[in-house]
C-alpha positions in Angstrom: 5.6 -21.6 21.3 3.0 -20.5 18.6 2.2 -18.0 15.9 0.5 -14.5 17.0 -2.3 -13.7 14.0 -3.0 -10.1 13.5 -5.8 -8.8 11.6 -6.4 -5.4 9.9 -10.5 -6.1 9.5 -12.3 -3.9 7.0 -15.8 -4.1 5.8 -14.8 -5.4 2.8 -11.0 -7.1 3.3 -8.8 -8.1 6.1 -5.1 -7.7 5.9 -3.7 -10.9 8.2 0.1 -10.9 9.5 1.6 -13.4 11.5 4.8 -14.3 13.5 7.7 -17.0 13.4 6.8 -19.4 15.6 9.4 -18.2 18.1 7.0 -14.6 18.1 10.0 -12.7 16.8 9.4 -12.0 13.9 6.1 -10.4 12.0 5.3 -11.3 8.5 2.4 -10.4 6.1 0.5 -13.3 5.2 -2.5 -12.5 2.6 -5.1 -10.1 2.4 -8.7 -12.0 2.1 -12.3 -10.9 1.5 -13.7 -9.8 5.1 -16.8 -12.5 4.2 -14.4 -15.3 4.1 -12.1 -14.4 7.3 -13.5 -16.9 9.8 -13.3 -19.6 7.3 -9.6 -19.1 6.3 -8.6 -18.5 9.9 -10.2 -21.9 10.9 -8.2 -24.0 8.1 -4.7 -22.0 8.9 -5.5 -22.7 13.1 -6.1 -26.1 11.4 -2.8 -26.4 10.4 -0.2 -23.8 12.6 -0.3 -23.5 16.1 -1.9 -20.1 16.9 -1.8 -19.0 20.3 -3.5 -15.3 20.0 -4.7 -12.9 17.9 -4.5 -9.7 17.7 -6.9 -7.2 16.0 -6.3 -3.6 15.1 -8.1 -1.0 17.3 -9.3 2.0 15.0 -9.0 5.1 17.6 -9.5 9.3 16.9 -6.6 11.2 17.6 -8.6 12.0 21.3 -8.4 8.0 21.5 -11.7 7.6 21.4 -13.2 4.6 18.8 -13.8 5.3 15.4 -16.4 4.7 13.5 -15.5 1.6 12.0 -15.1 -0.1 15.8 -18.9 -0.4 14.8 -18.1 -3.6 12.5 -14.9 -4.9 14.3 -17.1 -5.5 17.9 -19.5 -7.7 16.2 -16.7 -9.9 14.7 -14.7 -10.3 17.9 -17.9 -12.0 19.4 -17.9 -14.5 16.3 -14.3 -15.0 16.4 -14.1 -15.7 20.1 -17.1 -18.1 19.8 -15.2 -20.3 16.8 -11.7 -20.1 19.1 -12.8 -19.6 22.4 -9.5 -21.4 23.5 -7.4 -18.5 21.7 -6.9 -15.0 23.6 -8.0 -12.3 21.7 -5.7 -8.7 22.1 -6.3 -5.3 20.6 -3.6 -2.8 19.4 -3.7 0.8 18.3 -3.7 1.1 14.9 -3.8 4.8 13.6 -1.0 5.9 11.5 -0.7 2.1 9.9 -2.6 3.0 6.3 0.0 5.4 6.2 3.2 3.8 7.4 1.8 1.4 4.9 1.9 3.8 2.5 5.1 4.6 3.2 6.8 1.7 2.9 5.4 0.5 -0.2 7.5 4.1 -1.2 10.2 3.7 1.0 10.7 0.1 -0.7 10.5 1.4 -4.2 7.2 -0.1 -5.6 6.0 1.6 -8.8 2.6 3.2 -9.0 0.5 0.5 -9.9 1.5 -1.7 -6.9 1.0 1.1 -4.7 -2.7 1.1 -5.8 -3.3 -2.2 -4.7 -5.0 -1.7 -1.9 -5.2 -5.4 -0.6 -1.2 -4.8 -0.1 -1.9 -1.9 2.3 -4.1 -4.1 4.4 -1.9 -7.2 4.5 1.6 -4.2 5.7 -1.0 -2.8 7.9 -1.4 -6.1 9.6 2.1 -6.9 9.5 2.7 -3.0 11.7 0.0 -3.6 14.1 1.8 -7.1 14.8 5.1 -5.5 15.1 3.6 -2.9 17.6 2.3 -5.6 19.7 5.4 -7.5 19.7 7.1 -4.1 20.6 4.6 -3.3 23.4 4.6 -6.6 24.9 
């Protein structure tokens, strides 16, 4: 088997998760400027077996696509063309920011961590992985 990537894309940073390589288990991997995704993605698929991806699917509470599905169509298109061999899967994602959120509390962090919002993206990641897994 192989590792499931998930991405949280944003216009400016991506939060990236990814599972054990039995799919058990999701883990946060890094947060990375959204203008350097493709290239880190290559050199980790370079280097780990990765047999999909899965990319967060901003939806309105009527389930219809929010705005920001504007900027994550585009960059399915370039990320299918550099892995056309790897399947490509969406998952809801509303609520993560804020489970995020709520974890970083949950877990104790101080303030100052809780700021960092490169740490909500990579959590945020790491949930919408964790619904897949629990959906599939």
């Amino acid at each position: 088997m192989g590792r499931i990537v998930a991405l949280d894309y944003g216009k400016v940073r991506t939060g990236i998760a990814v599972t054990d390589e039995l799919q058990l288990i999701a883990s946060g991997l890094t947060t990375i400027q959204t203008k350097d995704l493709l290239s880190f993605l290559k050199s980790y698929v370079a280097t780990e077996q990765v047999i999909q991806f899965v990319v967060g699917e901003p939806k309105q509470m009527n389930y219809t696509p929010s705005e920001s599905e504007v900027l994550i169509k585009p960059f399915l298109e370039k990320l299918s063309m550099a892995f056309p061999e790897i399947p490509i899967a969406r998952q809801d994602e509303r609520f993560t920011s804020k489970m995020a959120f709520q974890s970083m509390l949950d877990s104790g962090l101080k303030k100052k961590q809780r700021k960092n919002k490169a740490l909500v993206d990579e959590i945020s990641a790491t949930l919408i992985l964790q619904a897949y897994l629990n959906r599939k």
